[in-house]
N, C-alpha and C positions, 0 to 999 in steps of 0.2 A: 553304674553307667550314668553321666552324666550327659543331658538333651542340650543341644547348642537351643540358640533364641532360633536359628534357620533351620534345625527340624521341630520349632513349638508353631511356625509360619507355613511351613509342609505342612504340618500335623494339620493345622485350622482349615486351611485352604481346601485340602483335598475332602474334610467330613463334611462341606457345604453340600455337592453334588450327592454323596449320599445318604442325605435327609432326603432330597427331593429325588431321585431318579431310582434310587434302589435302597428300599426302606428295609429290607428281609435283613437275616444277620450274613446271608451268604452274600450279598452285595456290597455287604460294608466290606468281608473278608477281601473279596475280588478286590477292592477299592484301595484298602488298606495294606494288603500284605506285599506290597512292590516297597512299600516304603517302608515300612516294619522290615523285611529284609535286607534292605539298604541303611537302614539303622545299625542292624546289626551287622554287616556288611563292615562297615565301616568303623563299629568299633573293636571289630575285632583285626582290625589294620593298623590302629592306632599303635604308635611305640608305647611299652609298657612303660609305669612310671616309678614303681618300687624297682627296677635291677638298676634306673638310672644311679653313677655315682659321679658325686659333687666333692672340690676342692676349693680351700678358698687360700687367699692371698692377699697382700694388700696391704696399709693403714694400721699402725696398731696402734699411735698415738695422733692426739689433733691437738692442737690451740683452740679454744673457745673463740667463734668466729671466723675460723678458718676453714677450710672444705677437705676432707678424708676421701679417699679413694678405695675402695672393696672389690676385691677380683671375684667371682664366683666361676671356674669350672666345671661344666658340663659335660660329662662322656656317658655317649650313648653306645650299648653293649650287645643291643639288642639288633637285628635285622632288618631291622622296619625301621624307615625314616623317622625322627622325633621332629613335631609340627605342636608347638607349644607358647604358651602363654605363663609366666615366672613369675613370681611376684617374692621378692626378700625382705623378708618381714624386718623392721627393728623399730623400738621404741618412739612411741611420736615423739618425744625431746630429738632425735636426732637428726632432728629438721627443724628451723624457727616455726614459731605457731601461724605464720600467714601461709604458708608454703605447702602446695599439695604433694602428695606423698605418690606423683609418677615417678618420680625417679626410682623408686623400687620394681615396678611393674618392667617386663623385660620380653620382647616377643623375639623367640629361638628358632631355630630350626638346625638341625643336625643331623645329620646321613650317617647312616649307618656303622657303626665301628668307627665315627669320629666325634670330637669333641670340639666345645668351643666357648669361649670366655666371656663375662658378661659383667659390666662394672655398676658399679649403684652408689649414687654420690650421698655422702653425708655431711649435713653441715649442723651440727648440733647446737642447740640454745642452752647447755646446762652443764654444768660440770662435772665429772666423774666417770664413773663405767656406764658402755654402752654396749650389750651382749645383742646379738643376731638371734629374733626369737623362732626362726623357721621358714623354711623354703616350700613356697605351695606352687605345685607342677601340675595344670591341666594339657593335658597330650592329643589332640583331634587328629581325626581318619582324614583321609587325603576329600573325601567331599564337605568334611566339614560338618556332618549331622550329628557327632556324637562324640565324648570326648569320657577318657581317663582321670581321674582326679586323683594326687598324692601330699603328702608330705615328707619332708625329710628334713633333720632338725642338726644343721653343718652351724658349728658353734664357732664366732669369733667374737673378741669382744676388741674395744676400741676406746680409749681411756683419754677423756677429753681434758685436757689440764687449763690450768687459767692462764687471762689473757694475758696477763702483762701487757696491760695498755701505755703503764707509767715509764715502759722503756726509753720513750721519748723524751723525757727527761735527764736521758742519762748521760748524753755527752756534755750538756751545761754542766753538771756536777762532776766528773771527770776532771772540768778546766779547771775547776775550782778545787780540784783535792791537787793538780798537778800545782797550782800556786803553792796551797802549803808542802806543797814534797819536796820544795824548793829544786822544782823543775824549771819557774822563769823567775824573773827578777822580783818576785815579790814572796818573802822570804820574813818569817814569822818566829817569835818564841812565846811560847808558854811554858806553864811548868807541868815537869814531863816529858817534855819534848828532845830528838836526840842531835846531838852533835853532827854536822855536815860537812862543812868545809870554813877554810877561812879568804875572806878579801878582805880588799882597801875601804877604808870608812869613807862613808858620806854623810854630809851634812843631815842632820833629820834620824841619823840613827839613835839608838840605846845604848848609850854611853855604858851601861853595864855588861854589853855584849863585846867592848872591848879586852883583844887578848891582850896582856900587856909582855909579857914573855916572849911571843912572837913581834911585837911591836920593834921593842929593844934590839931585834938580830932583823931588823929590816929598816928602810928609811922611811917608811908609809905608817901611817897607823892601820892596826889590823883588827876587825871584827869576826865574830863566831858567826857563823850562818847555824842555822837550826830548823828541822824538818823535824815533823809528828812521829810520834812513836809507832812501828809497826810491832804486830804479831800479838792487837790487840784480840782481848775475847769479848764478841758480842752475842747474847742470847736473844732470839726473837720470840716472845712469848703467843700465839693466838689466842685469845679467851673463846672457846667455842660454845659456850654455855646460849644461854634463852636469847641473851640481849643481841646475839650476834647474828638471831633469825630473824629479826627484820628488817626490811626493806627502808631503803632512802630511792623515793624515784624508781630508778627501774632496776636497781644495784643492791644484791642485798649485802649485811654489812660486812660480814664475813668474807665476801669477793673482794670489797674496797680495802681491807685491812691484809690481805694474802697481797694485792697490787702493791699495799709498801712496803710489807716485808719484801718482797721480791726486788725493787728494788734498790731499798737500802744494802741489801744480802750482795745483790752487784756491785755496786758502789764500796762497799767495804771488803769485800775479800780481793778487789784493783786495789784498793790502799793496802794492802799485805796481812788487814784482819782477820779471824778467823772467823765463821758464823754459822750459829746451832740455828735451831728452830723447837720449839716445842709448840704443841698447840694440847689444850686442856679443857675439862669443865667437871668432870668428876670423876676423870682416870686419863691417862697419856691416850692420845688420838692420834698422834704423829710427833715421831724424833729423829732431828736428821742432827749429826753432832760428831766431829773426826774428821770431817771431810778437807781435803784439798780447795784450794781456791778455782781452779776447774772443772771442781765434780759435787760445788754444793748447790751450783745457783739450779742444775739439773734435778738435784736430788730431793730438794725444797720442792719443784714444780712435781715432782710424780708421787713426793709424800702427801702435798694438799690436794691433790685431782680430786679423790674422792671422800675428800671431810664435809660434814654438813653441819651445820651447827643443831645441837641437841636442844629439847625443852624439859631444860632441866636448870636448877639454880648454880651457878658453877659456885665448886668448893673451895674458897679461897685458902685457908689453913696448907690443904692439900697444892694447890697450884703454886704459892708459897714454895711447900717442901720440895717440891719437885725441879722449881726454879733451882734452888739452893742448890740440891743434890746434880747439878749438869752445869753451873756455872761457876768456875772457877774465881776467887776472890780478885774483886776489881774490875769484873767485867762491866759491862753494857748491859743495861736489861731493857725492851724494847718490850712492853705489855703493851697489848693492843686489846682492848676490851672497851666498856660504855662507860660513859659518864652517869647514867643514873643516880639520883642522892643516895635510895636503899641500898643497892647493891654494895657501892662505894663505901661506904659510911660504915654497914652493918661486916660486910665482909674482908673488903681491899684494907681500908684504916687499920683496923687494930695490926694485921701481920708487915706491915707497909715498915715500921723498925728495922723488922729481920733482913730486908733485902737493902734497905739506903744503908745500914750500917757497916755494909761488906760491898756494897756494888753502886756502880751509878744505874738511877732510874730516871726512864723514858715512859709514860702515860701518853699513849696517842691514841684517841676515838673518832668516829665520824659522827658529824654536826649535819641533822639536817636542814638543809638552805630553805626550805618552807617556813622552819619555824621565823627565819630572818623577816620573809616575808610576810607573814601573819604580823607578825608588832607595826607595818608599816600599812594596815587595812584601816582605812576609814569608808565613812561614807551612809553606811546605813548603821541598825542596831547590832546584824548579826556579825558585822564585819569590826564594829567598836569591840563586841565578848571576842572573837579571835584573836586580836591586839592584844587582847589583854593574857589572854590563854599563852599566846607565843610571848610576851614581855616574861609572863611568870616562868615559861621552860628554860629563854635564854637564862635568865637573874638565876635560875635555881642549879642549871648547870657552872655557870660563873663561879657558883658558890663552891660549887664541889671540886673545880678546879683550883680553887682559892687554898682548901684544906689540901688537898694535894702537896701543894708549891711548898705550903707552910711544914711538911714534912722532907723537904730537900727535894722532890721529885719535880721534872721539867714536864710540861705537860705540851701537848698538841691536842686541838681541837678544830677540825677543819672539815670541809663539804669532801664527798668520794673524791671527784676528782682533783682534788687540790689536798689532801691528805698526804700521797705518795710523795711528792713534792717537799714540804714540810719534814715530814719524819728523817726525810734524807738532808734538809739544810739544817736541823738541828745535829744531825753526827757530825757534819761537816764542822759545823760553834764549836761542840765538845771536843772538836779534835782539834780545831785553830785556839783555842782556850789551854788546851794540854791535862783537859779532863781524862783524856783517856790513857 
């Protein structure tokens, strides 16, 4: 049996008068036993809290930064009015860290043989699953002196996917793939690229794009138009090893590198490409690969929900093979991993043949913007050693993207938020080029 704070203020109140007025133990009894009966009194009117049964409902997916909605149903079974205080437990992540955790806390009341719904907002700060860890139900007697306590352990869980902030970017890049699709008048050839239609020549074009065959049976000179080739294959590799658990700012890197894959993954399965994902670091962590151009940009968001990056050395040989073995010759391979010189040098370099020599490669990593601003510190001594600290990270990153390039591979190097951006105007190059 649980004592409210207003029977511990009874309790006090009333033993004053008897210290002073009736010391004996039969005075206290007289004193005491209206209220001790009324204690009991009242919890034994309370709605009981183990026959209560709970439903839930609601939310089973969120965007990161967005607000889920949790129904909880209450049906009370019992004959006695339920007079109650709720509280729906779930993980502190499922609320930002400045944020008090009322929204869980829920004061009910339910009459007898009915039921009634109680919602608990969630706006989660972190990516992955988020399971309901249990419902605590305190039940008070209609005066309020003494209450029931339970729990009951109604399982939902809620699987917060990333935000795809770099959506925003995506009609710019649209206009620009509709150019090469030779959607408006600006109208491209590489090699590679497929045959479209034909017009009239204008001054300034590719004398080699004329048709001369069609010329001959018209009185105009005619040109070939030429759009990108579709139904390419693109692989998006995530490196989830050590380098991907830290942080840049408030981002860690592994969020900012999932924001371009996602979406480059839109952007190219609009241009008619196909696109896998794999993410890696000493065994597959997630494979999405077969999909439809409507059911992968989905299937990519609820395969990354809940990856985290591991601390552990990713195994390049193995990430390698694994690449190989799901990418079809010719495709796209978009590795998203670190620039590191160790990592790079000792692992990525030696296997780095097997994949240019069958596939085009993409190296895209996130570049912390501190380090820019360290090489531009003067003023005192400590701020000269920082300059200097950040000159040697940028120059030694430089370097590693230097071997890189010198192995055919196109690299990206950019801040979070200008990463997504980037990864996706280089497919756009390789595809106005007729790399792909």
């Amino acid at each position: 049996m649980a004592l409210t704070g207003r029977t511990a203020l009874l309790a006090a109140l009333g033993s004053l008068p008897v210290g002073i007025l009736a010391p004996s133990w039969t005075g206290m009894l007289a004193v005491n036993a209206p209220l001790s009966l009324a204690i009991l009194c009242d919890y034994a009117l309370a709605a009981p809290v183990r026959t209560l049964r709970f439903t839930r409902s609601g939310d089973t997916s969120v965007r990161l930064g967005d607000e889920a909605q949790v129904h909880l149903t209450v049906t009370n079974p019992s004959p006695r009015p339920l007079r109650a205080d709720l509280r729906d437990a779930w993980p502190p992540s499922s609320w930002p860290a400045d944020a008090t955790t009322e929204a869980s806390r829920h004061r009910v009341r339910v009459p007898a043989g009915e039921r009634r719904s109680l919602t608990t907002l969630l706006r989660p700060s972190r990516r992955g699953d988020r399971h309901s860890a249990r419902v605590t139900v305190r039940s008070y007697g209609p005066l309020g002196l003494a209450a029931r306590q339970g729990n009951h352990g109604i399982p939902w869980t809620v699987r917060v996917l990333p935000a795809f902030e770099s959506r925003k970017h995506l009609p710019s890049r649209l206009a620009r793939l509709r150019e090469l699709d030779g959607r408006t008048s600006v109208l491209v050839r590489g090699q590679g690229t497929e045959f479209d239609s034909l017009r009239d020549y204008v001054p300034g074009d590719d004398t080699r794009s004329i048709d001369w065959h069609a010329t001959a049976r018209r009185s105009a000179v005619a040109v070939r138009t030429w759009r990108p080739e579709r139904d390419r294959h693109i692989l998006v590799v995530l490196d989830t090893g050590r380098t991907a658990a830290g942080r840049v700012g408030d981002v860690p890197r592994l969020d900012a590198s999932m924001d371009a894959a996602l979406l480059l993954a839109a952007l190219a399965s609009r241009a008619g490409d196909r696109v896998g994902l794999l993410a890696y670091d000493r065994r597959v962590r997630a494979h999405v690969q077969g999909r439809s151009a409507g059911d992968v940009l989905p299937a990519m968001v609820t395969a990354m929900a809940p990856l985290e990056a591991e601390l552990v050395e990713t195994d390049a040989r193995g990430l390698s093979a694994a690449t190989l073995r799901n990418a079809p010759r010719g495709s796209l391979i978009v590795l998203l991993t670190g620039l590191d010189a160790a990592p790079v040098e000792d692992g990525l370099l030696p296997v780095l043949p097997q994949l240019t020599r069958r596939h085009t490669v993409v190296v895209a990593s996130v570049a912390d913007p501190r380090i820019e601003r360290m090489t531009r510190s003067r003023g005192s001594a400590q701020n000269v050693y920082e300059a200097a600290a950040g000159t040697q990270a940028h120059t030694q990153r430089q370097r590693t993207a230097e071997l890189l390039q010198r192995h055919g591979v196109t690299v990206v190097d950019a801040t979070p938020e200008k990463l997504a951006p980037a990864v996706a105007d280089v497919y756009l190059a390789l595809k106005a080029a007729g790399r792909l």
